[in-house]
C-alpha positions in Angstrom: 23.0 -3.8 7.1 21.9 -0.8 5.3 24.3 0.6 2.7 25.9 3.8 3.6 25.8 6.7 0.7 28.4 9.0 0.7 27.1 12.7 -0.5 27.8 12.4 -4.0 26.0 9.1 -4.6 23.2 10.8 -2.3 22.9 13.6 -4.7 23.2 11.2 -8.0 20.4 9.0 -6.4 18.0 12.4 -6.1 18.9 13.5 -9.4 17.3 10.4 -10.4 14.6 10.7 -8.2 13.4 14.1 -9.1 14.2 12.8 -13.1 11.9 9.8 -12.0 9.1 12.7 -10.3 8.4 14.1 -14.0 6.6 11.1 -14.7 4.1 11.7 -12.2 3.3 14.7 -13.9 0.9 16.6 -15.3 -1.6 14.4 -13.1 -0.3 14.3 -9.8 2.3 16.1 -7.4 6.3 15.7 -9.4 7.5 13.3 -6.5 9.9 10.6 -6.8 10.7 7.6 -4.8 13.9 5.3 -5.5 14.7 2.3 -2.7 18.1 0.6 -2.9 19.2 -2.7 -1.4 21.9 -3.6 1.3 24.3 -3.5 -1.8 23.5 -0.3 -3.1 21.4 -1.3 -5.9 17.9 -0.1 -7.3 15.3 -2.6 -6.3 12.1 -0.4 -6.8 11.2 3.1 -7.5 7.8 4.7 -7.5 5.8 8.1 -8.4 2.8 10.1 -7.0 -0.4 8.4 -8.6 -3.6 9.5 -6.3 -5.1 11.4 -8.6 -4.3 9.2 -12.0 -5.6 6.5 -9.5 -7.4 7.8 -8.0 -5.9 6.1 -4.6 -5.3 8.2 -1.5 -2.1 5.6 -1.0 -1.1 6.3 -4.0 2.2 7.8 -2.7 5.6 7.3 -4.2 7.1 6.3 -1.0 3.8 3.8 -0.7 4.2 2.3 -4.3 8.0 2.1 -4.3 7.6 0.2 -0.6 4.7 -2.6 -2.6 7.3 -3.0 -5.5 10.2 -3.7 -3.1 8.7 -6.0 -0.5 6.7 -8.3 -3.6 10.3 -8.6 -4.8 11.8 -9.4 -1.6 8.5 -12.0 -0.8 9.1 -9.6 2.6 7.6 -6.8 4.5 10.2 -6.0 6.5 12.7 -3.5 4.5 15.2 -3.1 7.2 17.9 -3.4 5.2 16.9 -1.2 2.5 17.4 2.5 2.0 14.4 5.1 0.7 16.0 8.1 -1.3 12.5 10.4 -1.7 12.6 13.8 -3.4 10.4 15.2 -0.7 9.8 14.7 3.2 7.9 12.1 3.5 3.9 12.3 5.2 2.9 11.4 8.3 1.1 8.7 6.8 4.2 7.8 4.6 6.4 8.2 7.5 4.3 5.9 9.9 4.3 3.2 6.8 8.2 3.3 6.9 8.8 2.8 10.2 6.3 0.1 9.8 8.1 -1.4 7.6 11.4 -0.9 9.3 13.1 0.6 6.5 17.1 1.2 7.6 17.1 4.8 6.0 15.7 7.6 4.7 16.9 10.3 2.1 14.9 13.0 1.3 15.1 16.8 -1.0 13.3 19.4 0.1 11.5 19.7 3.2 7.5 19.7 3.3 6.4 22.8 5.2 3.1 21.9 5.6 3.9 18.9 7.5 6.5 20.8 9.9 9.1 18.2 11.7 6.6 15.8 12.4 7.3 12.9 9.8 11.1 13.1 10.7 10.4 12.9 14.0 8.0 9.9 13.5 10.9 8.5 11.3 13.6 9.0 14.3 11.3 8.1 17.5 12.3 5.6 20.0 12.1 2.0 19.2 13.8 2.3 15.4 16.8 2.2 14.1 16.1 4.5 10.9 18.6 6.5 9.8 17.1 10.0 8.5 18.6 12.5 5.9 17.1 15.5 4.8 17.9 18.3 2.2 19.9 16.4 -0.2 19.7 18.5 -3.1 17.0 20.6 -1.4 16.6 23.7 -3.5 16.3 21.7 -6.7 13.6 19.9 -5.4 11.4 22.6 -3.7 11.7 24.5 -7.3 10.2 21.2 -9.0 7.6 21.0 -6.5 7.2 25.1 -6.5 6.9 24.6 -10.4 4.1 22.2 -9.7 1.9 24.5 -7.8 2.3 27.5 -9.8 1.3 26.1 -13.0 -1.9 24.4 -11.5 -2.3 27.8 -10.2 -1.5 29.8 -13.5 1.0 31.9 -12.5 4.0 32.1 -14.7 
């Protein structure tokens, strides 16, 4: 059974996500990935690293998900909720469902991806429970904050 969030421990969770983002930085995109147990309880949390590691998985969704399952001895993370700063990937979203995760939180949409990852999240044959836009606009100005310094604008 996957533990059911109300809104304001949805929106503490992300403010601890996007605190947990910053250490991504100044290397790799400011995401944050946090995954809780059927309790409610933080088993694992994870930050971009592709380019510190120069890994292509290196996805905070992706390293959060290794963390939890080596501590559970299990792949399977049904029980288990995600709380992500942004929408995850197709890739990432295809590695959930995978792993049969019970839930997903997310911030800010990804606009480059369109509604294809929340689709893949949601398509028959799951029981994934999807959430997106908790604590959006604080999220898409981290991300936004990202991009423009790498681009030098002020």
């Amino acid at each position: 059974m996957v533990y059911t969030l109300n809104h304001a421990e949805m929106q503490d969770w992300m403010r601890y996500a996007l605190t947990l983002a910053q250490h991504a930085l100044p290397h790799d995109v400011p995401v944050g990935a946090v995954f809780l147990d059927a309790e409610g309880y933080r088993i694992a949390e994870g930050v971009n690293t592709r380019e510190k590691d120069k890994n292509p998985l290196g996805h905070a969704e992706l390293n959060a998900m290794l963390e939890v399952a080596e501590k559970q001895g299990d792949w399977r993370l049904s029980e288990c909720t995600l709380i992500v700063t942004l929408e995850p990937c197709a890739m990432c979203a295809n590695a959930l469902k995978q792993a049969r995760v019970g839930q997903v939180i997310f911030g800010a949409y990804d606009p480059t991806e369109g509604e294809a990852p929340s689709k893949v999240l949601q398509s028959e044959g799951g029981a994934l429970k999807v959430i997106g836009g908790i604590l959006e606009e604080e999220a898409k100005e981290a991300l936004q904050a990202y991009f423009k310094s790498k681009r030098g604008m002020p």
